[in-house]
C-alpha positions as CSV (number, residue, x, y, z in Angstrom):
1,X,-44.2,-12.7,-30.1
2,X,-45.4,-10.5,-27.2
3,X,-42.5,-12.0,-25.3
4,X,-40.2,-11.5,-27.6
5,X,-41.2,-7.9,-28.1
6,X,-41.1,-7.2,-24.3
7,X,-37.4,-8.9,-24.0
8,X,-36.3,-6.5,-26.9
9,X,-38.1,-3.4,-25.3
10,X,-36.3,-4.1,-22.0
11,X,-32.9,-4.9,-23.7
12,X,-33.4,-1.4,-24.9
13,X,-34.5,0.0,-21.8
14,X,-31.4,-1.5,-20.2
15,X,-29.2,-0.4,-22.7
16,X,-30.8,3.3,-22.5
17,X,-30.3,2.7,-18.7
18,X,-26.7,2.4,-18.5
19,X,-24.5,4.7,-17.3
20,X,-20.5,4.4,-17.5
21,X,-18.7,3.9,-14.1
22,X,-16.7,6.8,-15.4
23,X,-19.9,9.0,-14.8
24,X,-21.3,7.5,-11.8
25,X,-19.6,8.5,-8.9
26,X,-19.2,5.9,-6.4
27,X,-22.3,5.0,-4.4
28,X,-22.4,5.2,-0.2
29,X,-22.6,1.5,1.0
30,X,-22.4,0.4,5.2
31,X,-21.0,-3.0,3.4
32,X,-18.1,-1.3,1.2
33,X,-15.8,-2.6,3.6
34,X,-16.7,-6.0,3.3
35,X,-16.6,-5.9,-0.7
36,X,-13.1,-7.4,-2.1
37,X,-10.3,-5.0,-1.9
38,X,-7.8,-5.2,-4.2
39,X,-5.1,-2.2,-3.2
40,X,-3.9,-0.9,0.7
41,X,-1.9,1.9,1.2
42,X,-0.7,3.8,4.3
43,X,-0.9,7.8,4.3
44,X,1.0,8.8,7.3
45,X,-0.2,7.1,9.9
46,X,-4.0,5.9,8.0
47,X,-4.8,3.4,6.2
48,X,-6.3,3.9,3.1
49,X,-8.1,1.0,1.0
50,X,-9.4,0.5,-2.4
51,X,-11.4,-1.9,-4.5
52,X,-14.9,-2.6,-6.5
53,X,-16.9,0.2,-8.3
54,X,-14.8,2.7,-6.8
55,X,-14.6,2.2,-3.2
56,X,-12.1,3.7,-1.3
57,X,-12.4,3.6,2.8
58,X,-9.7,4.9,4.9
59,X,-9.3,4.5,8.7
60,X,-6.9,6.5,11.5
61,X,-6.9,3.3,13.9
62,X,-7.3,0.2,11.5
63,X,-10.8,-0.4,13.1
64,X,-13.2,2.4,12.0
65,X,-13.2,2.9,8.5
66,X,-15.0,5.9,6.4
67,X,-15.9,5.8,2.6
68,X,-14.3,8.7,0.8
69,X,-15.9,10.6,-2.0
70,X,-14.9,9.4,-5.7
71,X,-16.0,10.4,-8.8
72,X,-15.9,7.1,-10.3
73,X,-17.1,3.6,-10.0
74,X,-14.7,1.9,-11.3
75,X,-12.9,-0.9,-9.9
76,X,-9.9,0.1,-8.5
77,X,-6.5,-2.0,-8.6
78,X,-3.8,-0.2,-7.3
79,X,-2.8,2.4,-4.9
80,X,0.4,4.7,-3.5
81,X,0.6,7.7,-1.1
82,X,4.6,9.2,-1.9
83,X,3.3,11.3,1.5
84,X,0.9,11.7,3.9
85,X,-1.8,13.5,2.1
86,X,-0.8,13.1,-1.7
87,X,-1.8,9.9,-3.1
88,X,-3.0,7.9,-6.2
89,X,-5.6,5.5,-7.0
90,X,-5.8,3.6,-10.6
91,X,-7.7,0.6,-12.4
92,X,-10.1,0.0,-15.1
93,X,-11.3,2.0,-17.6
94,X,-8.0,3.8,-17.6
95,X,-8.8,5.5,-14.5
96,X,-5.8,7.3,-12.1
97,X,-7.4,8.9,-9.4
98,X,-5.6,11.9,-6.8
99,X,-6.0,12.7,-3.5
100,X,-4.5,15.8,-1.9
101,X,-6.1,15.1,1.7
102,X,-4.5,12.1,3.1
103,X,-7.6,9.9,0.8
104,X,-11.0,11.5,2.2
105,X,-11.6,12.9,-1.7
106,X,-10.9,12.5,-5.0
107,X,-10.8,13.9,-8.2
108,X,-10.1,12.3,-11.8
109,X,-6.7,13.2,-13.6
110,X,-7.3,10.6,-16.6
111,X,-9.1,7.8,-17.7
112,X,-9.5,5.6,-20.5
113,X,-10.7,8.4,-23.1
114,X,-8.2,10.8,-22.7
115,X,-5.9,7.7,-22.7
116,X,-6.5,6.4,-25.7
117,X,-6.5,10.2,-27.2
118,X,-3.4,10.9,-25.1
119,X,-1.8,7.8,-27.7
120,X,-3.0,8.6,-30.7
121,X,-1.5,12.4,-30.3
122,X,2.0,10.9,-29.5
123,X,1.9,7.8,-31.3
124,X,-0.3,8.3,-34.1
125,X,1.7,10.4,-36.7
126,X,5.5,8.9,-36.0
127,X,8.6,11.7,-37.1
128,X,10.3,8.9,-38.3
129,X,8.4,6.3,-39.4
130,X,11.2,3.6,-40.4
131,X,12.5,3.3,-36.8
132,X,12.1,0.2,-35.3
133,X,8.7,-0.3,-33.5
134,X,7.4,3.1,-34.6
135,X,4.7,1.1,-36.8
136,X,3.8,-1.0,-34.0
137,X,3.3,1.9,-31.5
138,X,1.1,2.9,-33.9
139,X,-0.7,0.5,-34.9
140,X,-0.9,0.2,-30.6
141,X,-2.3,3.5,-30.6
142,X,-4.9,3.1,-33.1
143,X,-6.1,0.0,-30.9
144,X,-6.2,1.7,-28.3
145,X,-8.5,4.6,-29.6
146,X,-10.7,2.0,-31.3
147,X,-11.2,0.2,-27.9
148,X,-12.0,2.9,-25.9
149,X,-11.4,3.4,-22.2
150,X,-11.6,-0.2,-21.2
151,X,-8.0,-0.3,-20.7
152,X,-7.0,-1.3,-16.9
153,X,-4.1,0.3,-14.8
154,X,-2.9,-2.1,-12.8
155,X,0.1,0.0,-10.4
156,X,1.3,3.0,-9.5
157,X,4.7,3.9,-7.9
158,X,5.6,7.6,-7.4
159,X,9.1,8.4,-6.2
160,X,7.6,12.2,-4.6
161,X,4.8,14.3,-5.3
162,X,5.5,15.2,-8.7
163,X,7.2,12.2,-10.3
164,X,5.4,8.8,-11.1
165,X,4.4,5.9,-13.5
166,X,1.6,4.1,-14.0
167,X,1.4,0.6,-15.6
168,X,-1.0,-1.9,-16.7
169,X,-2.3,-3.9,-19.5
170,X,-0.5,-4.9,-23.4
171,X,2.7,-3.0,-21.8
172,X,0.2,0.3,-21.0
173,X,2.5,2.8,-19.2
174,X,2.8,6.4,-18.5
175,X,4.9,9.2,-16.7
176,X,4.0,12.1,-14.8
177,X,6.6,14.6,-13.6
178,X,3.7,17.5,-12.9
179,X,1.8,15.4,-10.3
180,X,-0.4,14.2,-13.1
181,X,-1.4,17.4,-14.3
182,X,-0.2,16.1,-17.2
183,X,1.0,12.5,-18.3
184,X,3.4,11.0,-21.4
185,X,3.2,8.0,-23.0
186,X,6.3,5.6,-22.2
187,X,5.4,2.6,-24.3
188,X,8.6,2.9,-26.4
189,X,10.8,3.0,-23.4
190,X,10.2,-0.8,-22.8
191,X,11.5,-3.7,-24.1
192,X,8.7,-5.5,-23.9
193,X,7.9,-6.3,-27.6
194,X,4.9,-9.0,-27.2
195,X,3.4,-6.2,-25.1
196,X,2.8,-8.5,-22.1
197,X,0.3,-6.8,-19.0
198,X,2.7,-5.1,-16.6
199,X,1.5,-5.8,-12.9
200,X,3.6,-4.1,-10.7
201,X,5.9,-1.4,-10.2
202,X,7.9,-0.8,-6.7
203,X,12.1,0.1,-6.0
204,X,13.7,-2.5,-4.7
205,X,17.6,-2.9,-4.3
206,X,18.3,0.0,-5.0
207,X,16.7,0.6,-8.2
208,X,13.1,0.4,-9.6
209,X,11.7,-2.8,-11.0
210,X,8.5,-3.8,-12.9
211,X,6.7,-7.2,-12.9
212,X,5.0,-8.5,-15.7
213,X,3.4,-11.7,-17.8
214,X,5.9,-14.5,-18.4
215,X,9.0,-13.7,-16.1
216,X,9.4,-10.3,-17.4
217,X,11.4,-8.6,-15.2
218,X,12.4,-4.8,-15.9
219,X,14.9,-2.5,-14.2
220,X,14.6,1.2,-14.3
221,X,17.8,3.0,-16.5
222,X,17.4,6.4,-15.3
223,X,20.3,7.8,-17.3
224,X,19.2,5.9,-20.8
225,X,15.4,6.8,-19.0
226,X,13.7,3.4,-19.8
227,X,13.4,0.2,-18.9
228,X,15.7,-2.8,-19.9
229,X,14.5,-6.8,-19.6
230,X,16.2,-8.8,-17.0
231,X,16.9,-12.6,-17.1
232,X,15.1,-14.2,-15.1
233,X,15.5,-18.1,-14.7
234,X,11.2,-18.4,-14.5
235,X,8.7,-18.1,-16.8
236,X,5.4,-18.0,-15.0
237,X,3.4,-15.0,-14.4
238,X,4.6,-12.4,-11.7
239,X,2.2,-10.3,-9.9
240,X,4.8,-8.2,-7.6
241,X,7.9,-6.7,-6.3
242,X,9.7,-5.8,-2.8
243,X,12.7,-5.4,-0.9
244,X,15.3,-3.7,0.5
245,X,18.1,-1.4,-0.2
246,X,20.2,-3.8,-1.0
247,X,17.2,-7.2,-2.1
248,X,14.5,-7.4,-4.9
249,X,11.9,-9.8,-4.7
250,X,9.8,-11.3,-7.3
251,X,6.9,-13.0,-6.3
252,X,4.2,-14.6,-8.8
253,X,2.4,-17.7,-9.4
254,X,2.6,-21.1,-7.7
255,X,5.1,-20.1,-4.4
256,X,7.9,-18.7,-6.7
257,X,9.6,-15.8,-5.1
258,X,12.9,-14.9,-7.0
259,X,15.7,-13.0,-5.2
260,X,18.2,-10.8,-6.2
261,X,21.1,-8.6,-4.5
262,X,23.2,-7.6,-7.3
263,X,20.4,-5.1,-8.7
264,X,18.8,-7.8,-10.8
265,X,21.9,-9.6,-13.1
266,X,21.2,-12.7,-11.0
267,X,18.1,-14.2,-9.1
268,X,18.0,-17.4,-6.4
269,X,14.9,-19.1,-6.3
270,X,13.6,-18.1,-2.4
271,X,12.3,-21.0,-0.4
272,X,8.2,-20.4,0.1
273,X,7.1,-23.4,0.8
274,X,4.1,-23.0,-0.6
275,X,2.8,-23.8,-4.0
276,X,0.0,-21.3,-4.0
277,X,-0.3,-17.8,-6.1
278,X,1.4,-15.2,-3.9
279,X,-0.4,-11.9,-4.9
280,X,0.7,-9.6,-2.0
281,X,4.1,-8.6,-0.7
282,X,5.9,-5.7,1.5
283,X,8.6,-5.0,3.8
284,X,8.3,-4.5,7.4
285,X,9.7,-1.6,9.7
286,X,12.0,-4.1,11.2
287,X,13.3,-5.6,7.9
288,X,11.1,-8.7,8.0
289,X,9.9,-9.9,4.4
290,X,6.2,-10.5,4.3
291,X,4.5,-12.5,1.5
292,X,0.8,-13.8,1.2
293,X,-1.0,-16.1,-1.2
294,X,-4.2,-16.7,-3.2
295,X,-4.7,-19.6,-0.6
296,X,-4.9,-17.1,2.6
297,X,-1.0,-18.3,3.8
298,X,0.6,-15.3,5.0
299,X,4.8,-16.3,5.3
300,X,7.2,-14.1,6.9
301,X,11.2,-14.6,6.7
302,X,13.6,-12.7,8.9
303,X,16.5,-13.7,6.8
304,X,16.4,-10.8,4.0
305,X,14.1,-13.2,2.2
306,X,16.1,-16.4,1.7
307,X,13.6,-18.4,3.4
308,X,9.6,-18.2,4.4
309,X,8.0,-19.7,7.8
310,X,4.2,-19.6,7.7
311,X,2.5,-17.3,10.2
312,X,-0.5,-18.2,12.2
313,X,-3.4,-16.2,11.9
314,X,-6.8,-15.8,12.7
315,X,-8.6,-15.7,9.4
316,X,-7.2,-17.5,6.8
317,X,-8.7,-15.8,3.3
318,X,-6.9,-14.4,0.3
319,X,-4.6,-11.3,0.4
320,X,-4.7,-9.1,-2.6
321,X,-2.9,-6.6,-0.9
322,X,-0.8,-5.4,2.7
323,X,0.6,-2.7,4.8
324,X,1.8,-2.1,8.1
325,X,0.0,-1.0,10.6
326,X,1.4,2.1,13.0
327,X,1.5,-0.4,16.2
328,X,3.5,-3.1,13.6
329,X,0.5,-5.2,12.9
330,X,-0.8,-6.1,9.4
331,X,-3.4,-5.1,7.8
332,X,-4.6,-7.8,4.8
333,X,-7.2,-6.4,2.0
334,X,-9.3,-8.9,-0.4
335,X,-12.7,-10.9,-0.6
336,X,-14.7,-10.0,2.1
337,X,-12.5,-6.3,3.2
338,X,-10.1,-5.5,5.3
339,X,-8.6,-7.8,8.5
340,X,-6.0,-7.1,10.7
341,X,-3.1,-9.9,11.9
342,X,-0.6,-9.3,14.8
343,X,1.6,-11.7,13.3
344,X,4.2,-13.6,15.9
């Protein structure tokens, strides 16, 4: 009994203990950079990185790295500078972080709270509650405010410094065109009616597409201003999106890479070779197609994407995320931080 009194006393204690990531700013660490990183961006000419219990590092020569200030300890997923000193950080607990000094500081625009309060003021009383989905939404919104803030953002894309989305889990998604002063609710501007997770948002071929659960592919209608489901000859899970002017790429689980140069109405499987997860893609400066995998293979093709060859590099590790580096190398963030390949 004495045991079981002093396990319930410190189950308490715990309990009383616990603080919220969302009110515990990030702590100092020498080994943040060595902690998985799940997001790279560049912000000019610096690299900025992001990943467990709020860490953010950012470095102005790819070898020295400093820890910025964040309110949060949150893990972060996702980041995107639409300049050099604007940027924006997201991830669980419905957190979306800004930046307005290239990534040294922080400060919160939303998280999970006001998310889930943000939904119920939009979707919770409908005008008209016979059109199609409006029940749904808010039945979706209710859900959401029952569940709290433990909702993750998963991407964000913003086309300047005003105008952006963010996207992320059951088809979460939601538009700024204030610089995130304030956000709106988009959930009823996707077709995405089993509410799959959305896991990556980037322009590509001349438009903007979104990769998500189960092949869902969606293109950007500006003038309609939502986002229409594309065909896509694959089922399997996508994790993200790249190209060119004039390419989109597709890239998910087990090697698949799907291409497309007609704005999405028809994809071609792209030759990997590889059977692997590929979580991280980009586009170089010099228009070569870079792809890397949960099994550390970083592939490059020089033919618009058509076809992958296998680079050589030094340490070969998972790649959650990539960018370019200003003397062309490439910088590669996941489990154990941030390595740098000159890739040949």
């Amino acid at each position: 009994m004495v045991l079981g009194a002093a396990m319930i006393t410190g189950s308490v204690a715990a309990e009383t203990d616990f603080r919220s990531p969302l009110a515990l700013p990030a702590a100092k660490s020498s080994l943040a950079l060595r902690a998985p990183l799940n997001a790279l961006a560049v912000a000019g000419k610096r690299l900025v990185a992001a990943g467990q219990r709020g860490h953010i590092l950012y470095s102005d020569d790819g070898k020295n790295w400093t820890q910025a200030e964040v309110p949060v300890s949150s893990d972060l997923t996702a980041l995107y500078f639409p300049s050099a000193q604007q940027g924006w950080a997201v991830g669980h607990e419905g957190v979306i972080l800004h930046t307005a000094d290239g990534g040294a500081t922080w400060t919160r625009q939303l998280d999970g709270k006001q998310a889930a309060a943000l939904m119920s003021r939009h979707y919770g009383k409908p005008a008209n509650p016979d059109e199609p989905g409006a029940r749904r939404l808010q039945q979706d919104a209710e859900s959401f405010a029952a569940q709290g803030a433990d909702k993750p953002f998963l991407d964000v894309w913003f086309e300047d410094d005003k105008r952006g989305f963010v996207i992320g889990a059951f088809n979460l998604i939601l538009r700024t065109e204030d610089g995130g002063q304030s956000w709106t609710p988009w959930l009823n501007r996707v077709d995405n009616p089993k509410a799959l997770h959305l896991y990556a948002i980037r322009p590509a071929g001349g438009t903007l597409f979104i990769a998500a659960e189960q092949g869902l592919v969606l293109k950007y209608d500006r003038a309609q201003g939502r986002f229409t489901s594309l065909e896509l000859p694959y089922k399997g899970t996508l994790f993200g999106v790249t190209g060119t002017e004039n390419m989109a790429l597709v890239y998910g689980l087990r090697g698949n890479a799907w291409r497309s140069t007609d704005g999405g109405a028809s994809w071609i499987k792209a030759d990997t070779g590889v059977n692997a997860g590929i979580a991280s893609g980009m586009v170089r400066a010099d228009g070569s197609v870079v792809l890397a995998s949960q099994a550390g293979q970083v592939l490059v093709s020089s033919d618009n994407g058509i076809s992958f060859k296998r680079a050589k590099v030094t340490t070969a590790a998972p790649a959650f995320a990539m960018a370019e580096t200003s003397n062309g190398a490439i910088a590669l963030g996941g489990i154990g931080g941030v390595r740098v390949e000159a890739l040949k």
